[in-house]
N, C-alpha and C positions, 0 to 999 in steps of 0.2 A: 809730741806723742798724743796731746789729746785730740790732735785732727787727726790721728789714726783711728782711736776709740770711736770716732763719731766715723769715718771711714767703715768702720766693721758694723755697727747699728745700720748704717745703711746697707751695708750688705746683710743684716738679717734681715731687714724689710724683705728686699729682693729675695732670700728664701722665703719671704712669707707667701710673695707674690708666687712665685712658680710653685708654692706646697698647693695655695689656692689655683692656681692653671693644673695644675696633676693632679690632684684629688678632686675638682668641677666636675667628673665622671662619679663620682659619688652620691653626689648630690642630684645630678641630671640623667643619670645614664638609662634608669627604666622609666622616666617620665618621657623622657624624649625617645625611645624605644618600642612605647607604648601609644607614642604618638599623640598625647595627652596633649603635648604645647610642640609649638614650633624648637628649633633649636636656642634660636634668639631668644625669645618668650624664656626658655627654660634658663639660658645664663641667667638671666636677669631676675625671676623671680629668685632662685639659687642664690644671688650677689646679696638678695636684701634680707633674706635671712639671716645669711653669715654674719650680716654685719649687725643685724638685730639679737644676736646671740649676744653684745656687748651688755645690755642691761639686766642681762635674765641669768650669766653663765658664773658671776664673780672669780674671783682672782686664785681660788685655793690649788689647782692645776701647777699655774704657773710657778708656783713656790715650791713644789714638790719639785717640781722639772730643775730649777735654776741650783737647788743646794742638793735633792738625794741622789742624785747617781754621782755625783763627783768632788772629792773633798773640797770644797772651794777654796785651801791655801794653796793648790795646786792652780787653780784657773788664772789667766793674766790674757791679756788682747789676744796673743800669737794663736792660742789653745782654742779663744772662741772662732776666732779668722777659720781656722785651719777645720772645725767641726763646721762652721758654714759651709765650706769650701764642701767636704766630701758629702755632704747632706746634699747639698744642690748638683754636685757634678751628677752621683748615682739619682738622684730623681728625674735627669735631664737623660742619660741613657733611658732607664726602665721607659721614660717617656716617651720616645725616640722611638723604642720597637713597641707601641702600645701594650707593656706590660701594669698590669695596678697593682703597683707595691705600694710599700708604706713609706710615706715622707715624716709621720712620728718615731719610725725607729733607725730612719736615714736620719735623722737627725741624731736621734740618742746616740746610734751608731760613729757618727761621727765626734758625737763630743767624746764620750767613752774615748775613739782611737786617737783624738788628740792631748789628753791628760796621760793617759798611756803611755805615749810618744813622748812627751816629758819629764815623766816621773814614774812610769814603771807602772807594773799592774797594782800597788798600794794606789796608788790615785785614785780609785774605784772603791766606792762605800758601797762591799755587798752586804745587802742587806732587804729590807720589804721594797724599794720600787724594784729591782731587779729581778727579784723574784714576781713579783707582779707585773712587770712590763713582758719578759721572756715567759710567761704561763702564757701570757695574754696572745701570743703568736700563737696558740691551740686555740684557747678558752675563746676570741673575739670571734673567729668565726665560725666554732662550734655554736655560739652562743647564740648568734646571726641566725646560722644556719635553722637551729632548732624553734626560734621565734618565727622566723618565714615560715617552717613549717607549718609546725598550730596555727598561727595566725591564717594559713592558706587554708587548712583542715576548717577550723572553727568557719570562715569563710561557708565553704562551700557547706556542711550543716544549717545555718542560719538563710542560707539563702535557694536554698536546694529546691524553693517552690515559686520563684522569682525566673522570670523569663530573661533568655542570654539577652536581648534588648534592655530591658529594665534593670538588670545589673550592669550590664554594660554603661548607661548612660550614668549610672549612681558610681561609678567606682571611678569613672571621667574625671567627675568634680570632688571625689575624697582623695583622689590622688593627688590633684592641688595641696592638699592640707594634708599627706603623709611628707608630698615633698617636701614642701615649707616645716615640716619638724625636722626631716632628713637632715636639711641644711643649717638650719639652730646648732641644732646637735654639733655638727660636724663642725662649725664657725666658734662653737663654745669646748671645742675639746681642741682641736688644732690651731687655734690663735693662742692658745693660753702658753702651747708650748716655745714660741718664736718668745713672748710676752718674757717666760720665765730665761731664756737666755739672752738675752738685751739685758737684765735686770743681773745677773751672773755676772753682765762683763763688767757692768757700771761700779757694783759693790767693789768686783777686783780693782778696779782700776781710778777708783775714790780718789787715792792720792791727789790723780791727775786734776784735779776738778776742785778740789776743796777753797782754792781762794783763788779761782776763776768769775768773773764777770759775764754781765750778762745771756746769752741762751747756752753759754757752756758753763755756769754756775747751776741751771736745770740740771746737770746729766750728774751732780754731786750725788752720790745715794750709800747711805752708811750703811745698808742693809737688806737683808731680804725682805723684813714685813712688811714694807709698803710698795706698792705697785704704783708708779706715776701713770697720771692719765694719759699723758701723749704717749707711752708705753701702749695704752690697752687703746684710744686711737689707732694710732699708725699700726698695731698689728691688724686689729678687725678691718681697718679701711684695705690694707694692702691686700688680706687674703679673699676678700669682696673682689678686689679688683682683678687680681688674678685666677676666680671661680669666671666673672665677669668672659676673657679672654677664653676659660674652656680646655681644656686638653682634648682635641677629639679623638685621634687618636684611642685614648683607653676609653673612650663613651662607646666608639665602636664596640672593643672588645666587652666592654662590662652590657652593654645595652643590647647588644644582638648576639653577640656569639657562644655567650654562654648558656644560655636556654634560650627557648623563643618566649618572650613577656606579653601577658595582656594587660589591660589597666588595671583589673582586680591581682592580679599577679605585684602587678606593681605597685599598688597600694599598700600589700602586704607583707612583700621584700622592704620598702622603705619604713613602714611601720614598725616593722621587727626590727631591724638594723639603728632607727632612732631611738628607742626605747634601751636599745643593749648601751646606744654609747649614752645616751645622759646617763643612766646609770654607772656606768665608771666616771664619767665625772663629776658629779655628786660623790663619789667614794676617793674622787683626786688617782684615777689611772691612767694612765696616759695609753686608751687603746688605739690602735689604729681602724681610721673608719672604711679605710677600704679593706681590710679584712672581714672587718664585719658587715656589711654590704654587699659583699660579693658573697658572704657566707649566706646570708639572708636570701641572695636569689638562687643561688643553688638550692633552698631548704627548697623554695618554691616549685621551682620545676621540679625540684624530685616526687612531690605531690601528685602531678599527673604520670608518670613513671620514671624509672628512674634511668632512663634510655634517655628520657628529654635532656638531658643534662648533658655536657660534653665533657664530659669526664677526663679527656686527653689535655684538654684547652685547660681545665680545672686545675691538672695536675702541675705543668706548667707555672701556673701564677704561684701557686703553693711554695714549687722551689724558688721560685723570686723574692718569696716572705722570708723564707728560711736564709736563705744569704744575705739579704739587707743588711742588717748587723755589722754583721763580718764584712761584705762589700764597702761597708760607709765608714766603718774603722778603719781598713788598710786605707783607703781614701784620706782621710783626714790625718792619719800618721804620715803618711808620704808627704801631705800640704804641711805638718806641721815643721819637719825638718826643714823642707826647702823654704818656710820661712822665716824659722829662726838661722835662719846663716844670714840673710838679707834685712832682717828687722833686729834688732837691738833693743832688747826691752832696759 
């Protein structure tokens, strides 16, 4: 049993990696849009931020993620197996028809519908993240939205007597340095959450480990307060690696198709959309960054009119938000049956 436990860690790496390959459009999509960097240029700058979110982001995310949404005398291997499983199937559709959904509530989604699947709907501590995670499907890219804006507004005031050459060449090289927070941000809110369920499964499954030897005497952990370092390793490195890889796919849709971006456009979509998510992480929310991101470039283009915006293509991703949940719950209740007939806890 415990070469299964280390069995399911690796498969949360591997969600780590594909949250980091589907959300890479986050981080890249109006810098490369905007024509700022190359596509290559932009993984890469994107990869080393994410991963440089490991010294700046600390651990308090993850602890909220791993015990408040789900009783944890409920949690055991099968429940985390079966919430990776539907977290990753629905990120690999949305991925598939370049929709930018959230791999932070295809996750929750799935832990939720694997506890569920177990133990009924008492498995579910409602209470403030739940409330806070589900506001946050409005609140993240309203909040997006409305920072793009002013940030666009205040923009165009300040600069209103600067020649389109002059801004243009100046918003080139601040969009380097929006992106590079874009990506902080984003490496510091979504590793945290792979972080807090590795750490879920280990506490549940303690037993397994207590007077094991060598590298399976590491994964002993009696609790939530402390976060092992190769925990917050192996998530920042995978989700680097998998921003690294790209989803292009949704760069397409988030980069072109939803308004037309320029660099100061883009500066200020990203500017807006980092600031909204370190603030829920700083507060320990778990929002999602392509909500807020995509909410941010909508504020933007709504700025030059509100015709700029594709309002159809918009609407669209919206309902992609709004079912995530519920899509990555039936997902991971369906994984969790079919694997408890076949695994024996």
């Amino acid at each position: 049993m415990a070469y299964y436990v280390v069995a399911i860690v690796i498969v949360a790496l591997l969600f780590d990696f594909i949250n980091g390959f589907h959300d890479s459009a986050n981080s890249i999509a109006t810098i490369v849009g905007t024509r700022v960097l190359s596509p290559l240029a932009a993984v890469i700058w994107a990869a080393m931020f994410n991963f440089l979110a490991l010294f700046v982001s600390g651990t308090g995310l993850a602890k909220a993620i791993g015990a408040g949404y789900i009783d944890i005398k409920v949690v055991d291997a099968n429940v985390i197996m079966a919430a990776l499983l539907g977290a990753i199937i629905w990120n690999l559709i949305t991925w598939w028809f370049g929709i930018p959904s959230s791999s932070s509530h295809a996750l929750i989604g799935g832990y939720a519908g694997a506890a569920v699947a177990k133990a009924g709907w008492v498995a579910l501590l409602w209470g403030p993240k739940w409330i806070e995670t589900l506001s946050a499907i409005v609140a993240s890219p309203a909040a997006g939205m409305m920072a793009g804006f002013l940030l666009m507004t205040l923009v165009y005031i300040l600069f209103r007597n600067v020649s389109y050459q002059g801004s243009k060449t100046f918003f080139r090289i601040a969009q380097l340095s929006s992106s590079a927070l874009l990506s902080l941000a984003h490496g510091g809110n979504d590793a945290q959450k792979t972080m807090g369920i590795i750490v879920a499964l280990l506490v549940a499954t303690q037993a397994y480990f207590v007077n094991e030897t060598g590298f399976l005497h590491h994964l002993y952990l009696a609790d939530m307060k402390t976060i092992p370092l190769w925990v917050e390793l192996g998530a920042y490195t995978m989700i680097s690696m998998g921003t690294l890889f790209g989803g292009w796919r949704i760069v397409h849709t988030m980069g072109t198709r939803i308004t037309k971006l320029r660099p100061v456009g883009g500066f200020c979509a990203e500017t807006g959309g980092a600031l909204v998510i370190l603030l829920a992480t700083r507060f320990k929310i778990p929002v999602s960054t392509t909500h807020t991101i995509t909410g941010a470039i909508v504020g933007v283009g709504a700025t030059n009119r509100l015709s700029a915006v594709r309002w159809g293509l918009a609407g669209r991703i919206v309902w992609a938000w709004v079912i995530t949940i519920p899509a990555a719950l039936i997902i991971a209740a369906l994984s969790y049956k079919i694997l408890a007939m076949f695994v024996s806890l």
